[in-house]
C-alpha positions in Angstrom: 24.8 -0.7 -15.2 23.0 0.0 -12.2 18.9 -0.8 -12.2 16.4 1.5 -10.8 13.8 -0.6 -9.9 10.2 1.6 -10.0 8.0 -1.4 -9.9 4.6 -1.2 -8.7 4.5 -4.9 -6.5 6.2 -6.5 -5.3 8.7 -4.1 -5.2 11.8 -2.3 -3.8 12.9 -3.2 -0.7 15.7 -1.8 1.3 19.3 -3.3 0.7 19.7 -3.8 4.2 16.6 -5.7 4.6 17.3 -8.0 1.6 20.6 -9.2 2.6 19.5 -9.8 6.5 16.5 -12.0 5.2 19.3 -13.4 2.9 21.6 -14.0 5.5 18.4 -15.6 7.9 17.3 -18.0 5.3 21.1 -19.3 5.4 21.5 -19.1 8.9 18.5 -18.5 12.0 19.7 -19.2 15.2 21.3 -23.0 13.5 18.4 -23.2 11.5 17.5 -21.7 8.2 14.7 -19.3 8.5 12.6 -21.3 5.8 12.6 -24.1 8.0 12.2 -23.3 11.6 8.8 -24.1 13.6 6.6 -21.1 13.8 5.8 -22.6 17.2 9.2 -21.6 18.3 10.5 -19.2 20.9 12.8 -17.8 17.8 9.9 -16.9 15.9 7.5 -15.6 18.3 10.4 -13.4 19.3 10.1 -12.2 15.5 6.5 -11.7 15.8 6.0 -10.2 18.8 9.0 -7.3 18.3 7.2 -6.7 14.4 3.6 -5.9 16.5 5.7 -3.6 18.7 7.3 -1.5 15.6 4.3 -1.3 14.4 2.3 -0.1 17.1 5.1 2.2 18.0 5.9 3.3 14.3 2.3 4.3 13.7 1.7 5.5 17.2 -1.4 2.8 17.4 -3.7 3.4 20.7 -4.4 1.1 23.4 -7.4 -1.6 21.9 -5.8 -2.2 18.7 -4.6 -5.4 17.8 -2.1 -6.3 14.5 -2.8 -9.5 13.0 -0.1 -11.1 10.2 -2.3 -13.4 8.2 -2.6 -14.7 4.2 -4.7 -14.4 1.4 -3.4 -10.6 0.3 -5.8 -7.5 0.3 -8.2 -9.2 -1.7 -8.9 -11.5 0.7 -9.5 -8.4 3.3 -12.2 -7.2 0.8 -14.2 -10.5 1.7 -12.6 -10.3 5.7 -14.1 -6.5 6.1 -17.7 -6.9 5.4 -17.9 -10.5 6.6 -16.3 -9.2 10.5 -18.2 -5.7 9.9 -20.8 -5.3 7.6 -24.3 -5.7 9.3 -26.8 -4.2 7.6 -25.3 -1.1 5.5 -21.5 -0.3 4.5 -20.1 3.1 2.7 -17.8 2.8 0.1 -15.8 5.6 -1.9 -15.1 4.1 -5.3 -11.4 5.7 -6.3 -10.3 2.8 -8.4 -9.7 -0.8 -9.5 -9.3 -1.6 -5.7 -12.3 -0.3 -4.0 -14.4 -1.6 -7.0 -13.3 -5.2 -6.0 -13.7 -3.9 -2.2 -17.3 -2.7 -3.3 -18.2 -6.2 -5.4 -17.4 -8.5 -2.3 -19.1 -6.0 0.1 -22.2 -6.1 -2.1 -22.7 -9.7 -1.1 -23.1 -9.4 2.5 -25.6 -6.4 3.0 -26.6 -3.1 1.8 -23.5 -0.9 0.1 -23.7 2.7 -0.9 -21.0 4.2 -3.7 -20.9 7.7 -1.9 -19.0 8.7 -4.6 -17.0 7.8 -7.8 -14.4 9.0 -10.2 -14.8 6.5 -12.9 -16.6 8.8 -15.2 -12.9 10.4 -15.8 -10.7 7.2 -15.4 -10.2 7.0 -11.6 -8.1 10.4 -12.3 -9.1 12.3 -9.5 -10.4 11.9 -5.3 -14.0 12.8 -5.1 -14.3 15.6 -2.6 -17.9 16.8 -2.1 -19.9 13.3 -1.1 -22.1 12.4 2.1 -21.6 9.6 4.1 -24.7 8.0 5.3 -25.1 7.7 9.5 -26.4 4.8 9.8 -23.7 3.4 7.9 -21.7 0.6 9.7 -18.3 2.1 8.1 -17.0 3.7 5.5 -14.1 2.1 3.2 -11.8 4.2 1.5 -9.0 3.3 -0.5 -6.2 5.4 0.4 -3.6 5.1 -2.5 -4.4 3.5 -5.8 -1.3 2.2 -7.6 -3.2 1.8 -11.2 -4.4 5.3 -11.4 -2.0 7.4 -9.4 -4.3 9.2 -6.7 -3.6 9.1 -3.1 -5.5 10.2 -0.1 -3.0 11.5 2.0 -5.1 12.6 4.9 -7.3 10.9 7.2 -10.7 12.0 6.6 -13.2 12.8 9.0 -16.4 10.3 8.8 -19.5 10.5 10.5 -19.1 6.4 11.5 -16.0 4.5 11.6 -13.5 4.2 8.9 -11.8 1.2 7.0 -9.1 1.9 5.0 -7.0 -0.6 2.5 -3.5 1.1 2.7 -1.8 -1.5 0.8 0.5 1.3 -0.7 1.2 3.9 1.0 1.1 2.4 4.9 4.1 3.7 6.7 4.7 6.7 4.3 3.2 8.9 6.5 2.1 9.2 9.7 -1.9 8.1 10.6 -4.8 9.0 12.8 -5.2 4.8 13.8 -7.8 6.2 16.2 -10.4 6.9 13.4 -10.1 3.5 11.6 -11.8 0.3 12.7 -9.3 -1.4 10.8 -6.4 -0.4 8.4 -5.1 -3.5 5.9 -2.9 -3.9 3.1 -0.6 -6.7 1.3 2.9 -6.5 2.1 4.1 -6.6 -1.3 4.8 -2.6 -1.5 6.1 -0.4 1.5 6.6 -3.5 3.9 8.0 -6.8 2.7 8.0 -9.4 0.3 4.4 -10.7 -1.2 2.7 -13.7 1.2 1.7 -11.7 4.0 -1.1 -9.2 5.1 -1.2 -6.9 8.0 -4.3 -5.6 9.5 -4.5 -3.5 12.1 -8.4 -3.8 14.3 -9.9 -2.2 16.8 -10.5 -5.2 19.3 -14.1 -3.7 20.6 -15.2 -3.6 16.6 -15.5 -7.0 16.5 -17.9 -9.7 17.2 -20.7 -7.1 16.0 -22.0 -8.9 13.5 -25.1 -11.3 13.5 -24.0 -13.7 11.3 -21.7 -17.1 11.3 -18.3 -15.9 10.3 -16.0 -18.9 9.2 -12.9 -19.6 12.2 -10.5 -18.5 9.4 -12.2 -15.6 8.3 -13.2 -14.2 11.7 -10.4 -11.6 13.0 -11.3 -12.9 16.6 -9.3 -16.3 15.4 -6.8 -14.5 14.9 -6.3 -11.8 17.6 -6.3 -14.6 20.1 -4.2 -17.1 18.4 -1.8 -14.1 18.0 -1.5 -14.6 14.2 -0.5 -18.2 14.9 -3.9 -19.9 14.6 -2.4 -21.3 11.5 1.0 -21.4 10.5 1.8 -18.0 9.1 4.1 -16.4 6.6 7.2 -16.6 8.2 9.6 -15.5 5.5 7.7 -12.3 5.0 7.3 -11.7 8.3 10.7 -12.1 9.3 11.4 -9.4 6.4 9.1 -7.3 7.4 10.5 -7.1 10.6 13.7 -6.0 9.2 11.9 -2.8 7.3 10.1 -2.2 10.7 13.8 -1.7 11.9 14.8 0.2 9.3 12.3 2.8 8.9 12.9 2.9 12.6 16.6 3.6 12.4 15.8 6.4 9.5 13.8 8.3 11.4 10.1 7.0 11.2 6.9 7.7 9.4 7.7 11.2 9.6 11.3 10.9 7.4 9.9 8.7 5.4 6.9 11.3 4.6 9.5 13.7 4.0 11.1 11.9 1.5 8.3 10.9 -0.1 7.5 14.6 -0.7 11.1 14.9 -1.6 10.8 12.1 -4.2 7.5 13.3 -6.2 8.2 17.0 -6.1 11.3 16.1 -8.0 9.5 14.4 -10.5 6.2 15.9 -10.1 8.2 18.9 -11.2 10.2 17.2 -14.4 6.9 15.9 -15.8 5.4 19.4 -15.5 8.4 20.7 -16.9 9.5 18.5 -19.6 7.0 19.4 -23.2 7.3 15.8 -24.3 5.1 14.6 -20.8 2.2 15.2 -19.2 0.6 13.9 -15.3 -2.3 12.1 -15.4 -3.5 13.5 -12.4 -3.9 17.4 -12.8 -4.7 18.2 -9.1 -1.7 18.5 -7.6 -3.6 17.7 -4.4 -4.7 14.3 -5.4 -1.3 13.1 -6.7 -0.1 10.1 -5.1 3.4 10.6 -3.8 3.5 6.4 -4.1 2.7 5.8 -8.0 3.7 8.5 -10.0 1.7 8.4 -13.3 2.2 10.2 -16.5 2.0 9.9 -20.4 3.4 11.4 -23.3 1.8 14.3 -24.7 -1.1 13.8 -27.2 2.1 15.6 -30.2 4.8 12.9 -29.3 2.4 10.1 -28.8 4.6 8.0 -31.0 7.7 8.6 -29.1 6.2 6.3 -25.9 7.6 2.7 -27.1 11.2 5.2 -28.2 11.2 6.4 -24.8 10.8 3.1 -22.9 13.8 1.4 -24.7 15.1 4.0 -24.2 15.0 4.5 -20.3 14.9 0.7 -20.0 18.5 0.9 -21.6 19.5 3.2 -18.8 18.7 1.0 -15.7 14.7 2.0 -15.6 12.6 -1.1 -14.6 8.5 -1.1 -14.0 8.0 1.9 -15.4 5.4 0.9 -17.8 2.2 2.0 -16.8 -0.7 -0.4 -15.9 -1.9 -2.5 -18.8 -5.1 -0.8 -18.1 -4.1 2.4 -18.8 -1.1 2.7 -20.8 1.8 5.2 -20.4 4.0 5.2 -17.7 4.1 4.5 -13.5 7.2 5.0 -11.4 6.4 3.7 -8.0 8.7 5.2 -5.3 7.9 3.4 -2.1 10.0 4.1 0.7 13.0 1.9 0.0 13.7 4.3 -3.4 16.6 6.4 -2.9 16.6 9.6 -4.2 19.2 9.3 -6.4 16.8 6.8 -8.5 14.2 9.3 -9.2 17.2 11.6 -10.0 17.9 9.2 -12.5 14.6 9.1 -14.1 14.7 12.8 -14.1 17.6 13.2 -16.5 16.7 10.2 -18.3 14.0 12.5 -19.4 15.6 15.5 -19.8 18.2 13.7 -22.4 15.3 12.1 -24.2 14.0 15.7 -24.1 16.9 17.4 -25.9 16.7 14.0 -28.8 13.5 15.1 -29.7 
């Protein structure tokens, strides 16, 4: 039976990429991947074309540096304020994320909420907010994978933006030049969990006042090329690999498309289909990345039926976030098509049971 894997991270990954970091841990140039020096003219080779796909794939302007480092997002919602925050920061609460974003910021200077969906479970984008001037950014979250909104726009922002794109980077093109800095785990649209990309503007930094630790401090990094300490080779290597691949299919614009492509078709079933509901109504805030939805309030007691019963068809990860119950299929840019198809009539069938 073939498995449709809608898991929300780490996830799916193309098949092509898979089997060449499968085939590079077996073999690297005589070595095994796992075990070469990061110092080496092998790796750096592997760094330094994954910096190039990145700034070509994203179309990132002259000034901009991308850094591989640890620690995941979470460590970024420390990194950001400590690099950035000088006296005040703006923060648009959208979810689990940005609250944890918000939390660490809080510790290093003044923060302002300019807005917050949690009265309604995270289950829409704020639209009308202001964002104070004399801000020194303002942080948005731009997909959130618990709740199933998505900011798939770049905003305009009186002061620069930050943005934690964990989820949706590469699923679209982006405006880099109204970001600061851009940073995500790779565990989603990019390569296997253990490394984090960001993406800084160079003249950003060194802003701040204060003592920022060497490992914290994105300056260590931009001039130690990501190699200050020994980095993440594995997941870079893999990364690489996707780089080349969403390369060879056509770039952030195909793989926009077929995002589209992906959640209209089930956008469409869950609208359709009487036993399901979204849990985003606003078509506008969907996220194309985390498709969320329940069973209606009626068949309520069909939801444990219907997950054996799509998990006995190939479905994995599509239970919802313990947080919020129901269901999530992710469909990152490795999902075929054919896999949301899938879903689809595993619906309908489950549909015409009950």
């Amino acid at each position: 039976m073939k498995k449709h894997n809608f898991s929300a991270g780490p996830s799916i990954l193309p098949r092509e990429v898979i089997e060449n970091t499968a085939q590079a841990v077996l073999d690297f140039n005589g070595l095994s991947i796992l075990e070469i020096s990061h110092r080496s003219k092998d790796f750096q080779a592997v760094i330094d074309e994954a910096v190039a796909l990145f700034k070509e794939l994203l179309n990132i302007p002259e000034g901009y540096s991308v850094l591989f480092v640890g620690g995941g997002a979470s460590m970024q919602f420390c990194m950001v304020p400590y690099n950035f925050l000088e006296k005040k920061a703006a923060y648009l609460n959208t979810g689990v994320w940005s609250k944890k974003a918000i939390k660490e910021a809080k510790a290093f200077g003044e923060v302002v909420e300019v807005a917050s969906s949690a009265e309604t479970t995270f289950n829409y984008i704020p639209k009308e907010y202001t964002i104070p001037t004399d801000a020194d950014y303002f942080h948005v979250t731009s997909n959130n994978t618990i709740y199933g909104t998505e900011i798939r726009k770049d905003l305009d922002s009186p002061v620069p933006m930050i943005a934690d794109m964990s989820s949706d980077i590469f699923s679209r093109p982006v405006d880099i030049s109204k970001y600061i800095c851009i940073y995500g785990g790779a565990q989603k649209n990019l390569a296997p969990a253990g490394a984090t990309f960001v993406i800084v503007k160079d003249e950003a930094l060194n802003k701040v006042s204060r003592y920022i630790p060497t490992m914290l401090k994105y300056q260590t990094h931009v001039d130690g090329g990501s190699m200050f300490n020994t980095p993440p080779v594995l997941p870079i290597y893999s990364a690489l690999q996707t780089l080349r691949w969403i390369k060879k299919e056509g770039g952030v614009v195909e793989m926009q498309r077929r995002a589209k492509e992906r959640a209209d078709l089930l956008y469409g079933e869950i609208d359709r289909n009487k036993l399901f509901r979204a849990t985003i109504a606003d078509p506008e805030d969907r996220s194309y990345m985390n498709i969320c939805f329940v069973m209606n309030d009626e068949y309520k007691e069909l939801e444990a039926d219907f997950m054996k019963f799509a998990t006995e068809r190939g479905m994995v990860g599509i239970k919802g976030h313990r947080s919020v119950g129901g269901f999530r299929a992710s469909c990152y840019n490795a999902m075929p098509l054919e896999s949301v198809q899938a879903l689809v009539d595993c619906m309908q069938e489950f549909e015409k049971l009950h």
